[in-house]
C-alpha positions as a LaTeX table, in Angstrom:
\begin{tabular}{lrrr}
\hline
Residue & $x$ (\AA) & $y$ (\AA) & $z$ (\AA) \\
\hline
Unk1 & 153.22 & 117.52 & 143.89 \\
Unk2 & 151.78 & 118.41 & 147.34 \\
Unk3 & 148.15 & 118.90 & 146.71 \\
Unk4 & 147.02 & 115.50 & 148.13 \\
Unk5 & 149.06 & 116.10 & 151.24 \\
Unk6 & 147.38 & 118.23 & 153.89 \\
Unk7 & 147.67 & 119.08 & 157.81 \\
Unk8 & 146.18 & 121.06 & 160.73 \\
Unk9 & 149.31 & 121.55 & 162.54 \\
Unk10 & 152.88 & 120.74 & 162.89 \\
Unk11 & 155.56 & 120.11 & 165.49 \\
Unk12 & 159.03 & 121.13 & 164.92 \\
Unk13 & 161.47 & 119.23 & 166.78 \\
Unk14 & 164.65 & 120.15 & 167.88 \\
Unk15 & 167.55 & 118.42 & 169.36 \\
Unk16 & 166.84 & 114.72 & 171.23 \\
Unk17 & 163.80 & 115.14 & 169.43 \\
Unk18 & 164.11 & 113.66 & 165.82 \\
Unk19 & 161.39 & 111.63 & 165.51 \\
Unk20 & 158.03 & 111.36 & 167.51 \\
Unk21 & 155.71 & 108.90 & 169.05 \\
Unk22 & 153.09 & 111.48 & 168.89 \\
Unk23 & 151.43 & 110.35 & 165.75 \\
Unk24 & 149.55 & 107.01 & 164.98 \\
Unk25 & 149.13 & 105.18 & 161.00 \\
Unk26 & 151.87 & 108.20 & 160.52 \\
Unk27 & 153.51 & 108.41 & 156.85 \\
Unk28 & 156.34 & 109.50 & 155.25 \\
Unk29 & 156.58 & 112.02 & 152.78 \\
Unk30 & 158.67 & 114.61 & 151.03 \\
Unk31 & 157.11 & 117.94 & 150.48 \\
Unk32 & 157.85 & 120.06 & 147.53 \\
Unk33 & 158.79 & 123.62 & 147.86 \\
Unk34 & 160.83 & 126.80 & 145.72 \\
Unk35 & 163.46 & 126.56 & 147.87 \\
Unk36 & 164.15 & 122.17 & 147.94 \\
Unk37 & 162.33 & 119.43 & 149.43 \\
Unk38 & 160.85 & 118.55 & 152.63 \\
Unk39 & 160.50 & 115.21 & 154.41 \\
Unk40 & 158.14 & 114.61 & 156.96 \\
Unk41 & 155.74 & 112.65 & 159.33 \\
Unk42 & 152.38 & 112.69 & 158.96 \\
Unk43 & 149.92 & 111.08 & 161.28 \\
Unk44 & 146.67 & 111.54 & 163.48 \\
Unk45 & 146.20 & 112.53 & 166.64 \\
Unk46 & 143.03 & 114.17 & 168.63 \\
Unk47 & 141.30 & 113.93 & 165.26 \\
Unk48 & 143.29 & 115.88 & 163.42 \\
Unk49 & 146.27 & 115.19 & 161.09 \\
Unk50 & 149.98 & 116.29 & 162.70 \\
Unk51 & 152.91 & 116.79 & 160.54 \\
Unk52 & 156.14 & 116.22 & 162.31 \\
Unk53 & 159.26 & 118.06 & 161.17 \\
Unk54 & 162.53 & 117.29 & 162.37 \\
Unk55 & 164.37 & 120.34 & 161.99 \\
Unk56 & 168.02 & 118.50 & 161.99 \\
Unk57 & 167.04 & 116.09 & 159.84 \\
Unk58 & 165.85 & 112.22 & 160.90 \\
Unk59 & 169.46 & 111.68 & 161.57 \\
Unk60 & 170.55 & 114.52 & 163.16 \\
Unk61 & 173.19 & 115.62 & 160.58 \\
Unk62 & 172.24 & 118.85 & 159.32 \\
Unk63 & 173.97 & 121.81 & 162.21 \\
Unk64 & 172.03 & 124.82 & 163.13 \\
Unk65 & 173.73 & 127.33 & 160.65 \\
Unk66 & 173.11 & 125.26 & 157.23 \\
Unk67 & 169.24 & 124.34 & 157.84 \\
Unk68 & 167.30 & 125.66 & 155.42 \\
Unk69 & 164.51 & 126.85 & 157.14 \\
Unk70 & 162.61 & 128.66 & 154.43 \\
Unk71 & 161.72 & 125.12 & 152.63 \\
Unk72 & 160.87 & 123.72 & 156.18 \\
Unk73 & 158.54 & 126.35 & 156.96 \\
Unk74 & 156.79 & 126.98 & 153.43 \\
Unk75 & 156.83 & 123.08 & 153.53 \\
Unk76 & 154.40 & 123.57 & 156.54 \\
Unk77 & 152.37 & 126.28 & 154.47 \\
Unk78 & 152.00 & 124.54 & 151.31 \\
Unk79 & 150.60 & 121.68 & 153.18 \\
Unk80 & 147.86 & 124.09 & 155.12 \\
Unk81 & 149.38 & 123.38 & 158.53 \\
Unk82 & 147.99 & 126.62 & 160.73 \\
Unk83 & 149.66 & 126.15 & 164.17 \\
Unk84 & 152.98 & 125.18 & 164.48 \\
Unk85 & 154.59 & 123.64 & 167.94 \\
Unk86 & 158.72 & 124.00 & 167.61 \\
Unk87 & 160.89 & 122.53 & 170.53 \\
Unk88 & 164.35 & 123.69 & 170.96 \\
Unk89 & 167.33 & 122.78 & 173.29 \\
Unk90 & 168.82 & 125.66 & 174.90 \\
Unk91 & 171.37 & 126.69 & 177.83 \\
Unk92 & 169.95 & 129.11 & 180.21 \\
Unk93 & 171.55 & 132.88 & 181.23 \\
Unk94 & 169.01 & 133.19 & 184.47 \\
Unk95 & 169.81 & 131.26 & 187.65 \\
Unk96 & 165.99 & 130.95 & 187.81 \\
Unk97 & 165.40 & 129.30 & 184.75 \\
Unk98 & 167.70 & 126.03 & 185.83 \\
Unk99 & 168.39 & 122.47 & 183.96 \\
Unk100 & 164.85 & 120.86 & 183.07 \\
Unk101 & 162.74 & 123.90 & 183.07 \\
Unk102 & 160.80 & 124.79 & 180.15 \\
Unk103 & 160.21 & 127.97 & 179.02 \\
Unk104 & 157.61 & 129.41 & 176.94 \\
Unk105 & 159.71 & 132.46 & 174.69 \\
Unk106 & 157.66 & 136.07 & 174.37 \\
Unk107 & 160.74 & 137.80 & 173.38 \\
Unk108 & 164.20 & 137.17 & 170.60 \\
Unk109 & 167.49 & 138.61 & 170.35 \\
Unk110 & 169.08 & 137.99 & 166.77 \\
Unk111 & 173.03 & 137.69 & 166.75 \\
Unk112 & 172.46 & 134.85 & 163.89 \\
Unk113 & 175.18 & 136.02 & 160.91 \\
Unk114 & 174.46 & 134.46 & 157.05 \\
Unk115 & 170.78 & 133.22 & 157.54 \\
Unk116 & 168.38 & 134.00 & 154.71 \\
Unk117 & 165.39 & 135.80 & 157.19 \\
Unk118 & 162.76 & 136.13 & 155.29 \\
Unk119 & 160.85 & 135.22 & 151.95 \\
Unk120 & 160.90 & 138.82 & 150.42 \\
Unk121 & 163.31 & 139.92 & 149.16 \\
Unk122 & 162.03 & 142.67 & 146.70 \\
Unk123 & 160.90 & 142.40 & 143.11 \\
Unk124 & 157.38 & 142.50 & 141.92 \\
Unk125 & 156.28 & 142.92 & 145.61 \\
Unk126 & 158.06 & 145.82 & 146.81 \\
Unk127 & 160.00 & 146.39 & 149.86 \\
Unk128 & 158.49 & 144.20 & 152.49 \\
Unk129 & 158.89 & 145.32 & 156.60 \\
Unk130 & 157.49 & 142.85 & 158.61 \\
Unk131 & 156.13 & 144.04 & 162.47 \\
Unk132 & 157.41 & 141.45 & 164.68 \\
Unk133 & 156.20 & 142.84 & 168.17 \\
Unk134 & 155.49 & 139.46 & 169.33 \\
Unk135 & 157.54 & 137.12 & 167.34 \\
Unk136 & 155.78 & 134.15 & 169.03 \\
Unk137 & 152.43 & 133.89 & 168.66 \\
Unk138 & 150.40 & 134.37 & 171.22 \\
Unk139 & 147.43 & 132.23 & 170.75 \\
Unk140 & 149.67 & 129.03 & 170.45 \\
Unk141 & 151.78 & 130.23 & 173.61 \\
Unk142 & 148.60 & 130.43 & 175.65 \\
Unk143 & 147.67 & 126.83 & 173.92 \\
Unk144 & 151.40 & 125.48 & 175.53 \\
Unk145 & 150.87 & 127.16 & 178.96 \\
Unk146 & 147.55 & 125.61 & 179.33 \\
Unk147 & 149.10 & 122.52 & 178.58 \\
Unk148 & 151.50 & 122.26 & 180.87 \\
Unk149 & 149.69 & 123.57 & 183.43 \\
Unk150 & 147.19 & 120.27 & 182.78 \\
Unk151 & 150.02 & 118.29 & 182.76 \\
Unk152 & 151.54 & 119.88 & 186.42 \\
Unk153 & 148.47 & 118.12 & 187.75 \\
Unk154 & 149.92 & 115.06 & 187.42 \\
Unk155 & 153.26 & 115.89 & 187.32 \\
Unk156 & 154.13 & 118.80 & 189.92 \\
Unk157 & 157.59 & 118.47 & 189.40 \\
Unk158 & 157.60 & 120.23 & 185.75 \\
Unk159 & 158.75 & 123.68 & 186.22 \\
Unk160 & 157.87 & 126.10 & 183.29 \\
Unk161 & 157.83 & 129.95 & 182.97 \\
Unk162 & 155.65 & 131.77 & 180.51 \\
Unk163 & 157.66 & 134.34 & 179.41 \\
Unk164 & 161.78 & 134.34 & 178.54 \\
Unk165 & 163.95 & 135.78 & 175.66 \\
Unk166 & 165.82 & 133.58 & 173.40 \\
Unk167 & 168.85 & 134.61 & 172.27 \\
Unk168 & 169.79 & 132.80 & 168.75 \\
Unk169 & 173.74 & 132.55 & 168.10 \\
Unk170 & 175.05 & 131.40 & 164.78 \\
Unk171 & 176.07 & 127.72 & 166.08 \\
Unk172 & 177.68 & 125.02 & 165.59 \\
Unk173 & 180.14 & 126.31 & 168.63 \\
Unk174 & 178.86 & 126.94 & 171.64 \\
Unk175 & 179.00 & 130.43 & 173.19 \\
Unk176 & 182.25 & 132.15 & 174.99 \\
Unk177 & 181.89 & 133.28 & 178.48 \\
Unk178 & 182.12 & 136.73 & 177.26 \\
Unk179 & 179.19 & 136.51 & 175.13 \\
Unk180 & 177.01 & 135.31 & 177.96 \\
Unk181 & 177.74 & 138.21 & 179.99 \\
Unk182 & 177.17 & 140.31 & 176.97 \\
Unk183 & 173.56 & 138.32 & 176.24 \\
Unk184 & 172.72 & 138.51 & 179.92 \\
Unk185 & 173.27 & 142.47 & 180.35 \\
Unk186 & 171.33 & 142.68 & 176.87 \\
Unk187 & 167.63 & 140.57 & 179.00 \\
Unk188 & 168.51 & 137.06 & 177.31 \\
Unk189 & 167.35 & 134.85 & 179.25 \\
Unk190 & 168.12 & 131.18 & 177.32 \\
Unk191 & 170.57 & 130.68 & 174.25 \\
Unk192 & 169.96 & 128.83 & 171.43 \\
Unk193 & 170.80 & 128.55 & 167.83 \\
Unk194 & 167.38 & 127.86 & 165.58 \\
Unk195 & 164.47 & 129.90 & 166.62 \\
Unk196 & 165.96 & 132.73 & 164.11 \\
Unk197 & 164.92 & 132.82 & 161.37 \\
Unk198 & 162.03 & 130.22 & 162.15 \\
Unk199 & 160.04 & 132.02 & 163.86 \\
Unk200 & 160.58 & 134.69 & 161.50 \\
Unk201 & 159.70 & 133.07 & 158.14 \\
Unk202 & 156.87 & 131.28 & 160.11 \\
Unk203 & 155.16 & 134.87 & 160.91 \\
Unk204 & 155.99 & 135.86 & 157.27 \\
Unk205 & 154.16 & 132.98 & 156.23 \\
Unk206 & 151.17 & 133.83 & 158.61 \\
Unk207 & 151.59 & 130.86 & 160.69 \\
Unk208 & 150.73 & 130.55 & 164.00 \\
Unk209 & 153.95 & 129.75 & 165.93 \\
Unk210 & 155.68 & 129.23 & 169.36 \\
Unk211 & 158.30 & 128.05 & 170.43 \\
Unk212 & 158.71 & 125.71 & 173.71 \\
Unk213 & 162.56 & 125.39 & 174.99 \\
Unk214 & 163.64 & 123.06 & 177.69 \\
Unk215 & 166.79 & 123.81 & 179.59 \\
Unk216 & 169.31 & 121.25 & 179.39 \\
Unk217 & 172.50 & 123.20 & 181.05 \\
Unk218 & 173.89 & 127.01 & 181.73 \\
Unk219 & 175.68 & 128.19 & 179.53 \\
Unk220 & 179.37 & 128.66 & 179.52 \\
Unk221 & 180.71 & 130.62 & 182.31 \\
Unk222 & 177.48 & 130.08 & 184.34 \\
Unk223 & 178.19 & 126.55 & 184.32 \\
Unk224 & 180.94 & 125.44 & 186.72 \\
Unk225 & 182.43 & 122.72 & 183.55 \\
Unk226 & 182.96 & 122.73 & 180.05 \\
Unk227 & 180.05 & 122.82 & 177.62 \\
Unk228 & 179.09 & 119.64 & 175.47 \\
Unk229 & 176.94 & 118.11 & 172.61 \\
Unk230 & 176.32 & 115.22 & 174.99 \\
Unk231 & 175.41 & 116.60 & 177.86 \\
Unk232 & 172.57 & 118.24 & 175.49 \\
Unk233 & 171.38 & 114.86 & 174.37 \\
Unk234 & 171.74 & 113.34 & 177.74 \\
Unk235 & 169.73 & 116.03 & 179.44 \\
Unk236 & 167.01 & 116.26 & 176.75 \\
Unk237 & 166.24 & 112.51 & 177.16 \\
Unk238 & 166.51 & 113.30 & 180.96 \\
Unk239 & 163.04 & 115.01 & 179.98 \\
Unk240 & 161.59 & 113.82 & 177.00 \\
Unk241 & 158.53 & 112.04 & 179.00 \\
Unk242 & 157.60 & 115.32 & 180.50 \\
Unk243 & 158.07 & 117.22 & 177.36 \\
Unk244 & 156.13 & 114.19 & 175.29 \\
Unk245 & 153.54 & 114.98 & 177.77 \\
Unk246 & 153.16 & 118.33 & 177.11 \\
Unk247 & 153.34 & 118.28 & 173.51 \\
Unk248 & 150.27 & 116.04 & 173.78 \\
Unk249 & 148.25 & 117.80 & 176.17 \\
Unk250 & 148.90 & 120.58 & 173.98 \\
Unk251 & 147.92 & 119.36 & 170.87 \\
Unk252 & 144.51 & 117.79 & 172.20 \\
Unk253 & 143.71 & 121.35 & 173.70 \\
Unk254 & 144.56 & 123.06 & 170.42 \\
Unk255 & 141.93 & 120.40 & 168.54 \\
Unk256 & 138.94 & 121.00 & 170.45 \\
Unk257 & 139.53 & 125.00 & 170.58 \\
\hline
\end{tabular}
């Protein structure tokens, strides 16, 4: 069982980021939920214990449409995480959000078609209609923008925004042409294909959440060549010191708050 197995907070990392140096005398364990097991990383860092969560798996085989994000995310609950830090690789609709950025998201549009959304589903508990006004929450957001904004002092070339709207597609294949124009009249700003129904569940389970996405290409028809899974990777390593850099920061601010 879990009950031994406790955390403060967690990151959840996306694409190019399976497994983190984040965490010192970390562990490996596999957490117990309703809806099938867990593994994670659990370590220390600023005095406080950090589960790590790699949302594709350590190996990077599970695709965005078949993750079962309700046993990641009660995973995270049933070990008493509290804040949760999720990165995510995404192409960008806005010429002013360009390869490298990151971007802090305020805002979601949901064109995701057979996730599972949410943890009620009726029963004993009723009909359950959960207020997602700001999906994102915005203690943890204001925890990441003071973070990077640390980290710009030593590194002035990061470029972040604070606000942006992801747009979540079902995945594996990458969007049409069409569809960006579509996503782009609709206020998307970035496109991605995991922070529905994460961020979701997460709120259902009352944890505090954000998401932090780093631009690794436009999408298609912005982009002046074909889309790839490489060119993800490649660009995501491209940045993983800067993005390392602000996960720590961020972490260090959240333990002292």
């Amino acid at each position: 069982m879990n009950s031994n197995i406790k955390a403060d907070f967690a990151l959840i990392g996306g694409t190019g980021l399976s497994d983190s140096n984040l965490i010192s005398n970390s562990e490996n364990f596999l957490i117990e939920t309703q809806y099938g097991n867990v593994p994670v990383k659990i370590g220390e860092f600023a005095g406080k214990k950090i589960c790590f969560l790699a949302r594709h798996g350590s190996d990077h085989s599970v695709p965005p449409h078949l993750i079962n994000y309700r046993a990641n995310i009660m995973a995270l609950k049933n070990i008493g995480v509290t804040h949760v830090i999720a990165t995510a690789a995404v192409g960008s609709l806005n010429e002013k959000m360009g390869p490298n950025h990151f971007v802090i998201s305020d805002q979601f549009l949901d064109f995701t078609k057979s996730r599972v959304t949410t943890f009620h589903e009726g029963g004993p508990e009723g009909v359950v209609h959960l207020d997602v006004t700001e999906p994102y929450n915005r203690e943890v957001r204001e925890f990441l923008i003071k973070g990077i904004l640390e980290v710009k002092k030593e590194k002035p070339e990061v470029v972040f925004h604070e606000t942006g709207t992801y747009v979540t597609c079902e995945g594996p294949r990458f969007e049409t042409p069409a569809e960006i124009r579509m996503f782009k009249m609709l206020g998307g700003d970035l496109v991605g294909m995991t922070s529905v129904p994460e961020c979701i569940l997460a709120k259902e389970a009352e944890l505090k959440y954000a998401n932090i996405s780093y631009v690794t290409n436009f999408a298609a028809g912005i982009s002046k060549h074909n889309l790839s899974h490489q060119e993800v990777l490649d660009a995501t390593a491209d940045n993983f010191d800067n993005l390392q850099s602000i996960i720590f920061k961020t972490f260090e601010i959240m333990a002292k708050a």
